[in-house]
N, C-alpha and C positions, 0 to 999 in steps of 0.2 A: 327829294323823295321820288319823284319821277324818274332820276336815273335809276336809282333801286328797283324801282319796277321794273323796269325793261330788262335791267340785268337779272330778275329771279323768273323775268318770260321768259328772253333768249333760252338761260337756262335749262329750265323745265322740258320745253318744246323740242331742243338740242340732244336731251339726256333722252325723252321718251321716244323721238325719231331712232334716236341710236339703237336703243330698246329692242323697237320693233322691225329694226330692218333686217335679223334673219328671219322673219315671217313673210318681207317683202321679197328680199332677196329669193327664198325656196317657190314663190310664184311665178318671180319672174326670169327664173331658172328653166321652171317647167312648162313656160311657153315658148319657148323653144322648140326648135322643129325637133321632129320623133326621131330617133337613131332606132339603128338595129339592134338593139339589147334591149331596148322597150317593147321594141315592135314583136323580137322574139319570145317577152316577156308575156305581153299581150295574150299573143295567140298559143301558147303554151300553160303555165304555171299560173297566170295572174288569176284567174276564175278560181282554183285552190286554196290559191294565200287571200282571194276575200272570200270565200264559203267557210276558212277557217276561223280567218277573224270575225265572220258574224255566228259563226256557233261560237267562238269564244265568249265574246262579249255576252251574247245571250244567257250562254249555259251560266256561266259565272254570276251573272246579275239575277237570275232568278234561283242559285240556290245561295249567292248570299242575304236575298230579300227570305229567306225560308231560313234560314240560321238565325238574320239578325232581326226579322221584325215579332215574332214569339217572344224572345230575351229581352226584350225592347220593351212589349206589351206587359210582361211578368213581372220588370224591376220599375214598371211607372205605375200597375196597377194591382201587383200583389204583395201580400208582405209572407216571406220565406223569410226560415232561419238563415244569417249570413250574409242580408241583403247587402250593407254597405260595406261592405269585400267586394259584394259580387258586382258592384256596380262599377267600381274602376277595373278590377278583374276583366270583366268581359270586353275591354277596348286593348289592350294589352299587347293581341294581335297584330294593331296596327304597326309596332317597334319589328316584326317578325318578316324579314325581306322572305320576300314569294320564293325566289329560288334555293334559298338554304331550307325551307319548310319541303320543298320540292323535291331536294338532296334526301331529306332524313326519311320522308314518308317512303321514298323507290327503295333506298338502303331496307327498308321493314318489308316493306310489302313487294319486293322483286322475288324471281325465283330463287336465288340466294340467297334470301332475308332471312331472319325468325321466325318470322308468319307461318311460310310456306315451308320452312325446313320443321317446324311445329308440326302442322296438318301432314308432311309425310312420313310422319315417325311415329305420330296415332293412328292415323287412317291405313297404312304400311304402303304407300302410295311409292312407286320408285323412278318414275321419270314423269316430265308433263305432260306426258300421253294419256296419262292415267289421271288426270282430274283436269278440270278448269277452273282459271282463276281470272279475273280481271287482271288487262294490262292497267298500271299505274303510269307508266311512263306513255302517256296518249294524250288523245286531244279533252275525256273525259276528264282523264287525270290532271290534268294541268286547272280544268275548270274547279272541281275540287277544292287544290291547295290554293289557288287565288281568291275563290270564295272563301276559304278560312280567313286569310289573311287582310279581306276586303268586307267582310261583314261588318267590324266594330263603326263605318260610315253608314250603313243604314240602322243600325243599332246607337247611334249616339242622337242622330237627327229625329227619327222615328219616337225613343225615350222622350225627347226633348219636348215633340207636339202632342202625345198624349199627357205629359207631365203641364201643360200651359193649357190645356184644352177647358170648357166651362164645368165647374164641380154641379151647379143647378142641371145640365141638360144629362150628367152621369145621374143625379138624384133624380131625376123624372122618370130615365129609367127603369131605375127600380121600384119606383111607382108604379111604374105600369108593367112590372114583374117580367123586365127583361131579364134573362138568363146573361152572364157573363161572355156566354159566346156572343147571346144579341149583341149586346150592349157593345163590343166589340168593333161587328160585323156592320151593323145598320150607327152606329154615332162616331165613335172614334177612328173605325179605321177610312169614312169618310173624310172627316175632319182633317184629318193624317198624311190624306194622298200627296198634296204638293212637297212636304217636308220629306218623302217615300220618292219620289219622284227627283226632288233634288239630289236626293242621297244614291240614287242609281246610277243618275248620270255622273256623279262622281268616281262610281263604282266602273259604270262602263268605259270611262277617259283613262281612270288604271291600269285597267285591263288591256285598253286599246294599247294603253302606251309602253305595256310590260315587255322586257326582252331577256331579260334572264330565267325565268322559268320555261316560257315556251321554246327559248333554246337549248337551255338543258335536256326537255321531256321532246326534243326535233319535232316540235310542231310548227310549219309552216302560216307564220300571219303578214300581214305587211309590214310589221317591224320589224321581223326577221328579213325581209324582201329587201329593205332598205340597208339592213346592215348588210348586207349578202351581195346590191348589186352596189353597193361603195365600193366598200373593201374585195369582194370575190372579183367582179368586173369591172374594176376600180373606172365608173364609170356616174361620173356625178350627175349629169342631166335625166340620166333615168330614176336613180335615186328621189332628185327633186319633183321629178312628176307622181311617183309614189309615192312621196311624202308629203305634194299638193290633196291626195284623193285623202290621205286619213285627217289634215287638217278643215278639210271641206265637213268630214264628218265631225269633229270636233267641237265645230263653230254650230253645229245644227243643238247639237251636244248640251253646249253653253245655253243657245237660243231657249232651249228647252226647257234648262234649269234656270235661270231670267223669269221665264212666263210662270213657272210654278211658282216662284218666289215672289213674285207680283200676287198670284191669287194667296198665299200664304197671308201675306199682308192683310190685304183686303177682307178675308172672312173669318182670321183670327185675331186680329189685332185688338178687338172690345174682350175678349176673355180676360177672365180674373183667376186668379189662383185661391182657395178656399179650403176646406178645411179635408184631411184625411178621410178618402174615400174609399181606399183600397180594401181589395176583397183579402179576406184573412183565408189562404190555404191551410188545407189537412188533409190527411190519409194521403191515398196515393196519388194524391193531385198534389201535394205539398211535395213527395217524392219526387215525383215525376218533374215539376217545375226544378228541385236542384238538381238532379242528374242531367235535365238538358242544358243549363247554364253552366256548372261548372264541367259536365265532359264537352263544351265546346272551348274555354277556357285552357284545360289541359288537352284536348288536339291541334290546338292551335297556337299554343303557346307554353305550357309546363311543360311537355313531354318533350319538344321538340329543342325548346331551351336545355332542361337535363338530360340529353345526349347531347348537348353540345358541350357542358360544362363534364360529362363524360369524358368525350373526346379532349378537351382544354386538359385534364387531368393526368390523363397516362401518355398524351403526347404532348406535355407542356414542355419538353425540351426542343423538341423537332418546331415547336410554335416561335419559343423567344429565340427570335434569332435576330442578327444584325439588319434581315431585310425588313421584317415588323415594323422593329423601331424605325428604318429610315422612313416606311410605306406609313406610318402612323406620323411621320413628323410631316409627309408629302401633303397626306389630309388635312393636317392641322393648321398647314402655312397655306392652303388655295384656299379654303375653307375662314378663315380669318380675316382673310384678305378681299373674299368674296364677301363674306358678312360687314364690313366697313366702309365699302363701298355701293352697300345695299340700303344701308341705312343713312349715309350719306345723300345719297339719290334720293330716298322717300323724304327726307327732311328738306329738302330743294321745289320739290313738287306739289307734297303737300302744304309748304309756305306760301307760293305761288299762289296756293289757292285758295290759302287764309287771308293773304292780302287783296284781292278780287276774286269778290264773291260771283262775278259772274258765270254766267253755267257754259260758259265756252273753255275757262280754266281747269275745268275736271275733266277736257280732253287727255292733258299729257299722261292725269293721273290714270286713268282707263287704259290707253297706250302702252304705258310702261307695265301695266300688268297682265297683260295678252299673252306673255310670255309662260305664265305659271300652267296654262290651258297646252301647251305644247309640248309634246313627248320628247325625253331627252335625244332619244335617236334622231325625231324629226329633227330637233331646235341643234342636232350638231352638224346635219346637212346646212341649215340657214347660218352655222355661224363660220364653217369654213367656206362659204362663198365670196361675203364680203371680205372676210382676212385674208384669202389666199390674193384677191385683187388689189387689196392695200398691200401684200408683202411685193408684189410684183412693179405697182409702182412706185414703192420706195426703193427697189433696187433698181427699176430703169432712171430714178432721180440720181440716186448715187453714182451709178456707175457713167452718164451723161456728163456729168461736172467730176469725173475721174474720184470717185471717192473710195471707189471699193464697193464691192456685194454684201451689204451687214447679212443675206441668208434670211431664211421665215422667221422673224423676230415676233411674228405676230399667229401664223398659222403655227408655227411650228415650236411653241415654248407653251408655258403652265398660263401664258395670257390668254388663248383659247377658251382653258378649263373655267379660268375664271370670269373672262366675257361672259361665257354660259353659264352658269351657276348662277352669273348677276342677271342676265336676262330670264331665267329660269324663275328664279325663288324673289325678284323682285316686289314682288304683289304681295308675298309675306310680310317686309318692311313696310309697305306703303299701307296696306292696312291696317296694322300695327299703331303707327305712329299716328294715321288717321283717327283712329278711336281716340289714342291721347289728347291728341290737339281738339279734339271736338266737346272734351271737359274742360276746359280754361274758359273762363267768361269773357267774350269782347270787349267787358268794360276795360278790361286789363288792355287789349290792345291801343283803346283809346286815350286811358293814362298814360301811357306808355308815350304815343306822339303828342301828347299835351305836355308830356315833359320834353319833347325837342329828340327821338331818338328816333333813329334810322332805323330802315329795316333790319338789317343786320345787326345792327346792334339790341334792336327789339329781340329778336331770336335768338341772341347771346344770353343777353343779359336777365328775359324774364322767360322765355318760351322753355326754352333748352334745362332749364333747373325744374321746370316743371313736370317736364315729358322725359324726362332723364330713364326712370321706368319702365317707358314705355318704347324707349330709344335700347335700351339694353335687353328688354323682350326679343322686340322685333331684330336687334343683331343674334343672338341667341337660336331665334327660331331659323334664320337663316345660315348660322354654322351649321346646326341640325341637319338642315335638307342638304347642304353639302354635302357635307359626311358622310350622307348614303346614300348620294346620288350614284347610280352605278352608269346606265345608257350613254349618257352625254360625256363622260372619263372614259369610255369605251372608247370611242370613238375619236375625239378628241386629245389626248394623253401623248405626251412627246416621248420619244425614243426613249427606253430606262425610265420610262417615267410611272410608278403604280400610286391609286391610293388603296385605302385600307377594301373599298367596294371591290374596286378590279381585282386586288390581290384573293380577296375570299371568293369572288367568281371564278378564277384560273383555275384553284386548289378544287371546287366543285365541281366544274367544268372536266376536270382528269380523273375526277372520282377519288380527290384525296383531301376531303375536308376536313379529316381528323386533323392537318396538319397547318388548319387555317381556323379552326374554331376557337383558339383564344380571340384574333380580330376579329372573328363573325359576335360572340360575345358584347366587344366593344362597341362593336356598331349597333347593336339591338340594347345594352344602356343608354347608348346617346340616345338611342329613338323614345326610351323610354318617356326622357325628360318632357317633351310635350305634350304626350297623354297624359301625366301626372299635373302639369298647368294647367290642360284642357278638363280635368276631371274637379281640381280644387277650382276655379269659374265655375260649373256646373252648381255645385256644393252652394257655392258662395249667392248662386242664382234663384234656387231651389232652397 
C-alpha cells in the first residue's frame, strides 16, 4: 500500500508542476532584462493599453452589475407572468461569444446599418454631417456588448444569495413597513455584497482576458499588446513581461473573490430557506419588470442569435463547405482529446487526496487549477516557452547521436492546443470530480482495504462506478470550454490548422460572418449545454 502512495504523490505533484509551469515559465521570462520593444513599448503606447483596460474592465463591470443585479433581484423576489422561462432565459447569454454579439450589434448600428439608414430616410438626413450618432465600434461600445454577454455571472450568483438569504429578517421588514426598495437597499443587497463582489471579479477576469471583441471594435488593451507584440514584433520576452502585469492583476482578482467568499460563508451560512415571500407585481411595475428582463434576453441573445440563423439560411451554401466539416472535426479531435486527459488528471489528484487526508495533498489539487484563472492569450505565451525549449532539446538530442531533426513536434503540432486547453479548463474536471468523490462514504474506503485492495484497484473497482457521473460531467464541461476557446487557438494553432472558434473569428474579423454563421451557430449550442446543467442544479437546489 505504501508503494501506491508514493506512486499517486509522484503522480499528482508531477501532473500539477506540469500544470503550472506556463505560469512559471511567463514570470520567468519576464525577468529578464528589458529589450527595446518593451522599453519602446513603455515609453510610448503602454499607458494607453492600461488606461484602456482599466476603463474596460470598469465600464463593463458596472453596467453588467446594472443589467444583472435588478433581474437577479426580480426573479428571486418577484413573481411576473413567465417567471420560470425567464429564469433560465436570462443566463442564456452566456453561450453568446462577445465578438460575434460585437459583429451583429456594428452591422445594425454602423453608418451603413438599418438604424441609421432608418433615421435618414425619416429625418431626410443625407450625410453624417447632418446628425450625430454614437460610434459603436469604440471603447464605449465594446464595454456594452461584453456586458451583455457577462451579466448572466452577476445575475446567477446575485439570484442565488438573495434566493438563500433569511425569510424571518424579509418578514421583519415588512413589519416594520419597509418599502420593497427598503427592504432591498438596507437587508438584502447587504447580505448580497460578497456573492456581487464574487461575480464581478469574474466579470472583470473576462473581460481582462477578452481578445476578440476588443480587436474587432480596435480597441487597444494588453491583450491586444500581447498579441501584437508576439506575433507583430515577434518578440516573446516582451510579450512575457506584458503578460506578467495582467496576471499580477489577476491574482489580486482571485485574492479578492477568496476573501469575499470566506465572508459569504461566514454571515450566511445559519440562513434557512422558508416559505414564499415574494412580492406579487402589477400595473406597470408588473410591465416594467417584463420589458426589462425579457429585452435583455432578446439583446443579448434572441436577436442576435436570429440574424445569425438569418445569415445560416440564405448562405447555407457558401457555409457547408468542405473546410466546416474538416474545421469541425479539427475541434472535435483537440477538444476530446483535451477533455480525457482532463479528467484523467483530476482523477489522479483528486485520489491522491482521498487517500491522505493531509492538508499538504490539496497542494497539487490548488496547483493544477491556477490555470482556469489565466487568459488564453496570457496562458499561450506560458505554453510556448516551455515547448519551444523541449523541441529544441530534443532536436539537439537527435541530431548529437545522428538521428535526424524530428522538427517542433511539440510547439509546432495540435500538442500545443491541447497542452493549453488542459492547463486552461483543468479546474473544471477537478472540481467536478471533487464534488463526486466527496459523496461516497469513507466507510466504503475502509471495506474496501479490509477486503485486501489496492489503491488502484480501490479506484477501479468501487470509486470509478460511482463517480462515473460525475467523471462524464466533468469531461463534458471541458469539451465545452474547448470548443470555444478562441485566444489560446489563436495563437497557438499549427500551420493549416483552424478550429471552428478561429474559423468564425476570420470570417468576422473580414466582415464576412454571413459565411461563418452556420459554425457560429454550433458553437453557441455547445455553449448552451452548460447553462441548461447549471440552471436544472439551481431548480433541483431551489
Amino acid at each position: 500500500m505504501k508503494e501506491k502512495h508514493i506512486f499517486w504523490q509522484s503522480s499528482s505533484w508531477v501532473l500539477s508542476l506540469l500544470l503550472v509551469l506556463p505560469i512559471l515559465a511567463i514570470f520567468y521570462t519576464a525577468l529578464g532584462d528589458s529589450d527595446e520593444v518593451f522599453s519602446h513599448l513603455m515609453s510610448t503606447v503602454m499607458g494607453t493599453y492600461t488606461a484602456n483596460t482599466f476603463w474596460l474592465v470598469f465600464g463593463t463591470s458596472v453596467l453588467a452589475l446594472l443589467l444583472g443585479l435588478p433581474s437577479a433581484w426580480i426573479m428571486a423576489m418577484c413573481r411576473i407572468p413567465g417567471e420560470k422561462t425567464l429564469q433560465w432565459a436570462l443566463v442564456l447569454p452566456l453561450a453568446m461569444p462577445g465578438y460575434i454579439v460585437g459583429y451583429i450589434y456594428t452591422n445594425w448600428f454602423d453608418y451603413a446599418g438599418p438604424v441609421q439608414i432608418f433615421l435618414r430616410d425619416v429625418f431626410g438626413w443625407e450625410t453624417i454631417h447632418d446628425y450625430w450618432f454614437p460610434n459603436i465600434r469604440s471603447l464605449g461600445g465594446a464595454c456594452i456588448v461584453l456586458a451583455l454577454v457577462l451579466y448572466p455571472y452577476i445575475y446567477l450568483l446575485a439570484r442565488t444569495a438573495f434566493m438563500e438569504q433569511s425569510v424571518s429578517l424579509l418578514q421583519s421588514a415588512r413589519l416594520l413597513r419597509c418599502s420593497p426598495w427598503q427592504s432591498f437597499r438596507r437587508i438584502s443587497l447587504p447580505l448580497a455584497r460578497p456573492s456581487i463582489a464574487v461575480a464581478l471579479s469574474l466579470v472583470a477576469m473576462e473581460t481582462l482576458g477578452d481578445f476578440g471583441t476588443v480587436s474587432y471594435f480596435a480597441v487597444n488593451t494588453l491583450t491586444t499588446a500581447v498579441y501584437d507584440t508576439w506575433l507583430g514584433y515577434s518578440n516573446l520576452n516582451a510579450a512575457a513581461k506584458i503578460s506578467s502585469l495582467m496576471l499580477l492583476v489577476i491574482f489580486f482578482l482571485i485574492s479578492t473573490e477568496r476573501f469575499s467568499r470566506r465572508k459569504q460563508k461566514l454571515f450566511q451560512q445559519q440562513f434557512e430557506h422558508g416559505d414564499d415571500v415574494r412580492y406579487t407585481l402589477t400595473g406597470a411595475k408588473k410591465w416594467c419588470a417584463i420589458i426589462w428582463c425579457w429585452g435583455l434576453v432578446c439583446m443579448a441573445f434572441a436577436f442576435p442569435l436570429l440574424q445569425l440563423c438569418y445569415y445560416a439560411w440564405h448562405y447555407f451554401a457558401e457555409s457547408w463547405t468542405s473546410q466546416f466539416l474538416q474545421y469541425s472535426l479539427n475541434s472535435l479531435s483537440v477538444s476530446i482529446i483535451a477533455a480525457v486527459v482532463a479528467v484523467i488528471l483530476a482523477l489522479i489528484v483528486n485520489f491522491y487526496r482521498r487517500l491522505d487526508g493531509s492538508k499538504y495533498t490539496a497542494v497539487p489539487m490548488r496547483l493544477a487549477s491556477l490555470g482556469y484563472a489565466v487568459p488564453g492569450t496570457v496562458l499561450a505565451i506560458g505554453v510556448i516557452i516551455p515547448l519551444t525549449s523541449a523541441d529544441h532539446l530534443l532536436n539537439d538530442f537527435t541530431q548529437a547521436y545522428e538521428l535526424g531533426r524530428p522538427g517542433l513536434i511539440f510547439s509546432g503540432t495540435m500538442f500545443a492546443i491541447i497542452f493549453a486547453f488542459v492547463v486552461r479548463f483543468a479546474a473544471v474536471a477537478i472540481g467536478s470530480i471533487e464534488s463526486s468523490l466527496a459523496k461516497i462514504s469513507p466507510s466504503l474506503d475502509m471495506a474496501s482495504k479490509t477486503m485486501g485492495y489496492a489503491s488502484t484497484a480501490m479506484l477501479r473497482r468501487v470509486h470509478l462506478p460511482l463517480i462515473r457521473r460525475g467523471c462524464l460531467i466533468a469531461g463534458l464541461l471541458v469539451f465545452i470550454e474547448s470548443m470555444k476557446e478562441l485566444n489560446a487557438a489563436l495563437l497557438l494553432r499549427p500551420f493549416n490548422f483552424e478550429t471552428l472558434a478561429t474559423y468564425v473569428f476570420n470570417f468576422a474579423s473580414d466582415e464576412q460572418l454571413e459565411q461563418a454563421a452556420l459554425p457560429a451557430i454550433l458553437l453557441v449550442i455547445v455553449g448552451l449545454i452548460p447553462l441548461v446543467m447549471i440552471n436544472r442544479s439551481l431548480e433541483q437546489k431551489h
